[in-house]
KENU-807671 format. One record per atom (N, C-alpha, C): atom name; residue number from 1; residue in three letters; y, x, z. Coordinates in Angstrom, 1 decimal. Layout:
residues N
SITE,CA,NUM,ALA,Y,X,Z
...
END
This chain:
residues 106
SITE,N,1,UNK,-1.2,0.9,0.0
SITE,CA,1,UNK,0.0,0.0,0.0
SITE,C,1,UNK,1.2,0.9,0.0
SITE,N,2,UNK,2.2,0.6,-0.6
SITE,CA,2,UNK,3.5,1.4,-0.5
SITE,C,2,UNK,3.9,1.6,0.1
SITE,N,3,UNK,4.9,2.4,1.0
SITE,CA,3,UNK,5.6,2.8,2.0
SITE,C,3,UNK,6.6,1.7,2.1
SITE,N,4,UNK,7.2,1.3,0.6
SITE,CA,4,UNK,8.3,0.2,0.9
SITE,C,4,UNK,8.3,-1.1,1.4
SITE,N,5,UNK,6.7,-1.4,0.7
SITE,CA,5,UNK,6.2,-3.0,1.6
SITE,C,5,UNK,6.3,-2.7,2.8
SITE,N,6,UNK,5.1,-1.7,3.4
SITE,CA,6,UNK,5.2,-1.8,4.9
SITE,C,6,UNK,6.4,-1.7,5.4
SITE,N,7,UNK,7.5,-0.8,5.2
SITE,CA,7,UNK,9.0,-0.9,5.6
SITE,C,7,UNK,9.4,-2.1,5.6
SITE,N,8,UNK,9.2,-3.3,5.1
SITE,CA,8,UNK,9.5,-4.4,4.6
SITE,C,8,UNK,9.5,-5.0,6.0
SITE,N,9,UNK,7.7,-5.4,5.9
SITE,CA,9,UNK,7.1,-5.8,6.5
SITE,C,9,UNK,7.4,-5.7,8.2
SITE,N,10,UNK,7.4,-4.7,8.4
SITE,CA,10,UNK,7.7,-4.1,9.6
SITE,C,10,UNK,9.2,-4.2,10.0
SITE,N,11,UNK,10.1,-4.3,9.0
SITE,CA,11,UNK,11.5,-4.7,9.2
SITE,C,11,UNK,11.6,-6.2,9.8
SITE,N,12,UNK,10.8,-6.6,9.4
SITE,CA,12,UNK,10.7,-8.4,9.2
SITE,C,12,UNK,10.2,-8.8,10.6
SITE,N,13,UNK,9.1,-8.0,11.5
SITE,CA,13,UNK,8.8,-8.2,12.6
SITE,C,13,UNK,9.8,-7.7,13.5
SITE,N,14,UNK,10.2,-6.8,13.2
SITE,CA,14,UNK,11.6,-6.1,14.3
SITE,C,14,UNK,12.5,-7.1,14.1
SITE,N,15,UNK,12.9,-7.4,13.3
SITE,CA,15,UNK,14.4,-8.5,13.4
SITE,C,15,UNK,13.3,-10.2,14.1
SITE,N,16,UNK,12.6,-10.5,14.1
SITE,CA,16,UNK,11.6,-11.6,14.8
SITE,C,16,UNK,11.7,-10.9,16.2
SITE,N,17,UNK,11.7,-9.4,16.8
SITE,CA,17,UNK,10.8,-9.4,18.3
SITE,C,17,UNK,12.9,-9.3,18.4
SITE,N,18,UNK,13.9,-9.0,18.0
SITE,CA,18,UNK,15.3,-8.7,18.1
SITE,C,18,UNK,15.6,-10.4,18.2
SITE,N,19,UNK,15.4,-11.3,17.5
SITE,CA,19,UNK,15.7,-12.5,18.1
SITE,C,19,UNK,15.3,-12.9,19.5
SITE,N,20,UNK,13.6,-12.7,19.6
SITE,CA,20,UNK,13.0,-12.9,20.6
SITE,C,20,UNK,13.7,-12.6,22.2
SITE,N,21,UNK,14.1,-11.3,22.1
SITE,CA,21,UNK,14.5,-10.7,22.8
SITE,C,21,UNK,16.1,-10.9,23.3
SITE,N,22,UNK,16.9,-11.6,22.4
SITE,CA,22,UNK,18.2,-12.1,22.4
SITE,C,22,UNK,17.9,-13.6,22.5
SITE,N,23,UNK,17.2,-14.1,22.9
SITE,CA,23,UNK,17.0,-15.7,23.3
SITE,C,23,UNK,16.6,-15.7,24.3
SITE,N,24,UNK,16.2,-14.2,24.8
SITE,CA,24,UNK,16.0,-14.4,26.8
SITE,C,24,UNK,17.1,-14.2,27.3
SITE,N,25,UNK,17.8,-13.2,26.9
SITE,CA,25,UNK,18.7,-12.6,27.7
SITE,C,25,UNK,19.6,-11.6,26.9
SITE,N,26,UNK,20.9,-11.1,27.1
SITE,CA,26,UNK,21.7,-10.2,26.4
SITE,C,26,UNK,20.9,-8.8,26.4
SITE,N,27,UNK,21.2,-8.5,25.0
SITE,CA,27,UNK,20.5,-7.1,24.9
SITE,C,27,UNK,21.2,-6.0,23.9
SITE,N,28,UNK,21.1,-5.1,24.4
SITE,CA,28,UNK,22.0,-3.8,23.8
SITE,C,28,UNK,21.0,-2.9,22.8
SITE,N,29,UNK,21.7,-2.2,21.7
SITE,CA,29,UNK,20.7,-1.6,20.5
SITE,C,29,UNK,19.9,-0.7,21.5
SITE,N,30,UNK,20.4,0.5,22.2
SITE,CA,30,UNK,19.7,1.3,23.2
SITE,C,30,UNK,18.8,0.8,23.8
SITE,N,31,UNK,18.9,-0.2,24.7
SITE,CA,31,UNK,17.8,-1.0,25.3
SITE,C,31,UNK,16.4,-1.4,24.3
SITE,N,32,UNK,16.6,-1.8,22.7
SITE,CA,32,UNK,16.2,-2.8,22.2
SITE,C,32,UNK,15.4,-1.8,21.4
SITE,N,33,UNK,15.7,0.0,21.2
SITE,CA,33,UNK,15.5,0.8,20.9
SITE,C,33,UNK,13.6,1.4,22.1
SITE,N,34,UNK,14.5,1.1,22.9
SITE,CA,34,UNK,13.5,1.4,23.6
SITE,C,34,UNK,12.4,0.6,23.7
SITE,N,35,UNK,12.6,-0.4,23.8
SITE,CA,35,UNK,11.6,-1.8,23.7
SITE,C,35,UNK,11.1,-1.7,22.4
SITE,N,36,UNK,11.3,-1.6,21.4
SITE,CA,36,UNK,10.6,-1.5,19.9
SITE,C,36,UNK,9.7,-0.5,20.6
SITE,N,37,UNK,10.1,0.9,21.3
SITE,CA,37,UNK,8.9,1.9,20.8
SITE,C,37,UNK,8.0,1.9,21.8
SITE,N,38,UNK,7.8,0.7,23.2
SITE,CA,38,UNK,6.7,0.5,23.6
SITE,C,38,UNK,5.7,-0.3,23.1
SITE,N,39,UNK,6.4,-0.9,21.5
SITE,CA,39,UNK,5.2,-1.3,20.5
SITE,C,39,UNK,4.8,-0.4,19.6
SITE,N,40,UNK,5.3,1.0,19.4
SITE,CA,40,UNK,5.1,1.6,18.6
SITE,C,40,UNK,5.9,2.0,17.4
SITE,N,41,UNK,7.5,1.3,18.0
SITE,CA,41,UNK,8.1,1.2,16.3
SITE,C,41,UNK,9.3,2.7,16.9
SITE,N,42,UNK,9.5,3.3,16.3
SITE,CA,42,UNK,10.2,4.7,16.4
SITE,C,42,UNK,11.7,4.4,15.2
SITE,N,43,UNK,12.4,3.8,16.0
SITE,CA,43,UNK,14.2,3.6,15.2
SITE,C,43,UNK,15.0,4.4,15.6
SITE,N,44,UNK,15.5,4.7,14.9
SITE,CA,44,UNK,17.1,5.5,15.3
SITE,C,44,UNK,17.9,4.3,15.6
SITE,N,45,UNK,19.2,5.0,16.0
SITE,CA,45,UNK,20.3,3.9,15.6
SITE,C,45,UNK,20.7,3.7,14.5
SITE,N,46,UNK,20.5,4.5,13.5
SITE,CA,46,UNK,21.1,4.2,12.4
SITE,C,46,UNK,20.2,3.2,11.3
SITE,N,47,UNK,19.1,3.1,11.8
SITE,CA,47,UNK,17.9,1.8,11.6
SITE,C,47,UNK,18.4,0.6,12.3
SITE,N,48,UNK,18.9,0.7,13.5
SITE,CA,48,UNK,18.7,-0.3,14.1
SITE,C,48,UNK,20.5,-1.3,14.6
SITE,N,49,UNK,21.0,-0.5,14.3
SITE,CA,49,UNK,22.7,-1.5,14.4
SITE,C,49,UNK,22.6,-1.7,13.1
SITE,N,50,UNK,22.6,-1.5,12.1
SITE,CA,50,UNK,22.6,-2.2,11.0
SITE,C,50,UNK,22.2,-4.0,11.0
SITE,N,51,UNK,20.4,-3.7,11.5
SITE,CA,51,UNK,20.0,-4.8,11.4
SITE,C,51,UNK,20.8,-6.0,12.4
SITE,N,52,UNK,21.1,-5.3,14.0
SITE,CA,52,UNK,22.0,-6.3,14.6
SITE,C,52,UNK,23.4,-6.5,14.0
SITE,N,53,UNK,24.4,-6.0,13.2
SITE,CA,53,UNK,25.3,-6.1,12.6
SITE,C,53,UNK,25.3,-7.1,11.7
SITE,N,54,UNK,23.9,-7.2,11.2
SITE,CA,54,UNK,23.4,-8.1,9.8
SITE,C,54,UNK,23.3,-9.5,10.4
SITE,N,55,UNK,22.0,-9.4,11.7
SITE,CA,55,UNK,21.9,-10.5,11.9
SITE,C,55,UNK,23.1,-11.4,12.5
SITE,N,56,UNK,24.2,-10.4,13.4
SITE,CA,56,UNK,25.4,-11.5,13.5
SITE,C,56,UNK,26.0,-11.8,12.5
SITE,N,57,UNK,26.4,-10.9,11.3
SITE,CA,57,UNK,27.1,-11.3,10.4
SITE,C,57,UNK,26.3,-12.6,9.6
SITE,N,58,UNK,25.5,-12.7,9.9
SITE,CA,58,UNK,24.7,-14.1,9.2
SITE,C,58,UNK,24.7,-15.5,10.2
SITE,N,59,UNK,25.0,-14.9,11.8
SITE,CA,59,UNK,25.2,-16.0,12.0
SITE,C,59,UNK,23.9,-16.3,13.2
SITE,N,60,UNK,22.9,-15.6,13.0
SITE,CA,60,UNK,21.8,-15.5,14.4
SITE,C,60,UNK,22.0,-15.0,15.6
SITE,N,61,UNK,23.0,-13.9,15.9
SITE,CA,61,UNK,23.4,-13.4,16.8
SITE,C,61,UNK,24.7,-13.0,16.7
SITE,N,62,UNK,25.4,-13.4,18.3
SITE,CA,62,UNK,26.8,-13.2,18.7
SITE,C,62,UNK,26.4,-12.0,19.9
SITE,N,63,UNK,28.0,-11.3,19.3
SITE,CA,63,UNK,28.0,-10.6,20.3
SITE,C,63,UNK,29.3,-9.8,21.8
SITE,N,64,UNK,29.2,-9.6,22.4
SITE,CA,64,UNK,30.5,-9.4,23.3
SITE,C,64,UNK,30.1,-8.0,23.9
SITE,N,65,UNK,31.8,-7.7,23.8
SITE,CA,65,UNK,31.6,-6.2,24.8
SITE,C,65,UNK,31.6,-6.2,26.5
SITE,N,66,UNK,31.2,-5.4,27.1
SITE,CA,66,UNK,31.1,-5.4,28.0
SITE,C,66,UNK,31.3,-3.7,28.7
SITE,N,67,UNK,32.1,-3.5,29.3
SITE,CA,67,UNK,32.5,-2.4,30.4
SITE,C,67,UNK,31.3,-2.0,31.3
SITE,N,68,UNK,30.6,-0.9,30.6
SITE,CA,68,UNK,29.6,-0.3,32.1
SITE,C,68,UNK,29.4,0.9,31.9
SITE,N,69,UNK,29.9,1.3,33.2
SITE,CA,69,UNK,29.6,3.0,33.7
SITE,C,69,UNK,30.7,3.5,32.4
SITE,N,70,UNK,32.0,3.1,33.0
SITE,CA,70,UNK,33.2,3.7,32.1
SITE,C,70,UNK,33.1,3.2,30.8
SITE,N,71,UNK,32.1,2.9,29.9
SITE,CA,71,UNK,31.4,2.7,28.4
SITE,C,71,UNK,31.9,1.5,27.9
SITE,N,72,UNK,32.4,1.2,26.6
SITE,CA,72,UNK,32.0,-0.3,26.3
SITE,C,72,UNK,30.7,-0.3,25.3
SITE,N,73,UNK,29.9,-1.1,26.0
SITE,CA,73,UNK,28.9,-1.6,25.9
SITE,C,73,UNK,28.3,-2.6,24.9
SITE,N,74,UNK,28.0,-2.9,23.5
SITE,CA,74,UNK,28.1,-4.2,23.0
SITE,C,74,UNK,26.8,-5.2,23.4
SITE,N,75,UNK,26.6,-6.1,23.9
SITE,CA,75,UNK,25.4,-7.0,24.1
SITE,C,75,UNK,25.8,-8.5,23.3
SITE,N,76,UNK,24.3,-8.1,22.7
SITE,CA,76,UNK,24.0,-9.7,21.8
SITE,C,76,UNK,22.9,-10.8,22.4
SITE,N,77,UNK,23.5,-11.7,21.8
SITE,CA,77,UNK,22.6,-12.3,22.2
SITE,C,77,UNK,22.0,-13.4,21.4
SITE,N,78,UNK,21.0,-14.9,21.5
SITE,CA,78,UNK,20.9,-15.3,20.3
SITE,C,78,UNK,22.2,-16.7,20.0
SITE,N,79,UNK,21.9,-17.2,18.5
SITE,CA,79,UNK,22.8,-18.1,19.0
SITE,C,79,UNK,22.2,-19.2,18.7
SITE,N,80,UNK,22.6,-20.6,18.7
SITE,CA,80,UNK,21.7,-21.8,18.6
SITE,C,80,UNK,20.8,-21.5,16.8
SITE,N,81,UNK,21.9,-20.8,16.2
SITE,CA,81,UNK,20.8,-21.1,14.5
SITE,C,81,UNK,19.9,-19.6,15.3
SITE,N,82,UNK,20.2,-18.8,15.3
SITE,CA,82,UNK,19.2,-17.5,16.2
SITE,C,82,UNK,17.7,-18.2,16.8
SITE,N,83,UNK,18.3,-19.2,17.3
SITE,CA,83,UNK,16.6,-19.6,18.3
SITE,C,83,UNK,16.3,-20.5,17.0
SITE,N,84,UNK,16.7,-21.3,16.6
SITE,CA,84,UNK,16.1,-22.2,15.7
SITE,C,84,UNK,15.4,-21.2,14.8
SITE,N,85,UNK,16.1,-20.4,13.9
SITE,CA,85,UNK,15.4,-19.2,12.7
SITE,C,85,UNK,14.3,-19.0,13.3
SITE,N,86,UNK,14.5,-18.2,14.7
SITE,CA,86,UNK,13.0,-17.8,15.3
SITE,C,86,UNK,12.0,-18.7,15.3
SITE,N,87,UNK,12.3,-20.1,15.9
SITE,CA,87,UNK,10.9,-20.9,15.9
SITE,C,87,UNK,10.5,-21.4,14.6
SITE,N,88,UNK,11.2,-21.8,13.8
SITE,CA,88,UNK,10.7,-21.6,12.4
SITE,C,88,UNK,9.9,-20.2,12.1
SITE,N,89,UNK,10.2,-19.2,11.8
SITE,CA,89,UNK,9.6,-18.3,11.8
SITE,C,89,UNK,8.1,-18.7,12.5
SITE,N,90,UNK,8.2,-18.7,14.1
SITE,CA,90,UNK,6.7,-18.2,14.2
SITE,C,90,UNK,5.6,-19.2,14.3
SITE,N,91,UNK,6.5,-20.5,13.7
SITE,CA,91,UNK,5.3,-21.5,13.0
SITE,C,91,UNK,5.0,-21.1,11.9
SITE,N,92,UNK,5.7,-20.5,10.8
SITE,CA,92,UNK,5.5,-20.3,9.4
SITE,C,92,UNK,4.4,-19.1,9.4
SITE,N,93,UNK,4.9,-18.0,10.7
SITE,CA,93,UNK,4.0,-17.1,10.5
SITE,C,93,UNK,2.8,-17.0,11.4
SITE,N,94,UNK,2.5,-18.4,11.8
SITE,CA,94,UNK,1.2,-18.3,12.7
SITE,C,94,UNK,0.5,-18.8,11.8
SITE,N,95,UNK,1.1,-19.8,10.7
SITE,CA,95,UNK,0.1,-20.7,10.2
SITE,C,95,UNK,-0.3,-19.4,8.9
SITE,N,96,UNK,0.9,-18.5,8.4
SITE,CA,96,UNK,0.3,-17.8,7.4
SITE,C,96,UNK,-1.2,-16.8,8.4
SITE,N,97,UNK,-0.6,-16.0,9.1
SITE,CA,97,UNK,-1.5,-15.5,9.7
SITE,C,97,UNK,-2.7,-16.2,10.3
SITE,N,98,UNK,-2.3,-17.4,11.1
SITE,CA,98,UNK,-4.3,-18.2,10.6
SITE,C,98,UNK,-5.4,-17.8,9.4
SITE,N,99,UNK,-4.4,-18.2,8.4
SITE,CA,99,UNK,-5.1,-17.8,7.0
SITE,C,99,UNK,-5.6,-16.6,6.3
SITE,N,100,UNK,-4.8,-15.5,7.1
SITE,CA,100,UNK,-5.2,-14.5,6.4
SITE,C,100,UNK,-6.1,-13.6,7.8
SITE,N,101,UNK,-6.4,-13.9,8.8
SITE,CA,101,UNK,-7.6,-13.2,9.6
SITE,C,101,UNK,-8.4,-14.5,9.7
SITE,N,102,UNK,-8.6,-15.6,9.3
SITE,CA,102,UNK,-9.9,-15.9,8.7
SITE,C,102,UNK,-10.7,-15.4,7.4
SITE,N,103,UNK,-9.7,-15.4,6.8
SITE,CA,103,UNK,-10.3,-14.5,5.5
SITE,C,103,UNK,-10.5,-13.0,5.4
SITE,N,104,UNK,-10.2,-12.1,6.4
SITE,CA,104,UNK,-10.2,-11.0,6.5
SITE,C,104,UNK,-11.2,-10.3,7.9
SITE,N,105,UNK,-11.2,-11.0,8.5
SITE,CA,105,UNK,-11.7,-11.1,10.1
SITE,C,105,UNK,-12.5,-11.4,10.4
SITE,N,106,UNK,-13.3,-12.4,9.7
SITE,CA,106,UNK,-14.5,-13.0,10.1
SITE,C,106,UNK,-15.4,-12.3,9.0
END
């Protein structure tokens, strides 16, 4: 398989676990950096503000600064189309994925 699909692919789950994670609670790139790589995913920031820059500019996630330890700090979080995107999402992708590890899995 190409390097590009799986980049795709793998993009596609990070901006899903970046909603997830902005519908519990406010979350900062550093933080969210770190959380990607106890699944395994290894981002820079220059991977990874992009994609949060994208998803507010579209309208899934708002964000506010915040003052800590001298710093300003930016935290997002999700917004009402944010949670909705998401649960669409992981109906679409449970029902695709039903279908492809029966067919692969069994």
């Amino acid at each position: 398989m190409p390097d590009r699909m799986l980049r795709d692919f793998f993009l596609g789950f990070i901006r899903l676990h970046i909603l997830h994670h902005a519908s519990l609670e406010p979350i900062f790139g550093l933080d969210m950096i770190r959380e990607l790589q106890h699944h395994g995913y290894q981002l820079s920031p220059g991977t990874l503000y992009p994609i949060l820059h994208t998803l507010e500019r579209e309208g899934y996630l708002i964000s506010e600064k915040s003052l800590v330890a001298g710093k300003v700090r930016k935290y997002y979080r999700s917004t009402s189309l944010g949670v909705e995107a998401l649960k669409h999402a992981v109906i679409k992708g449970n029902e695709l994925l039903k279908e492809i590890t029966r067919a692969h899995l069994d």
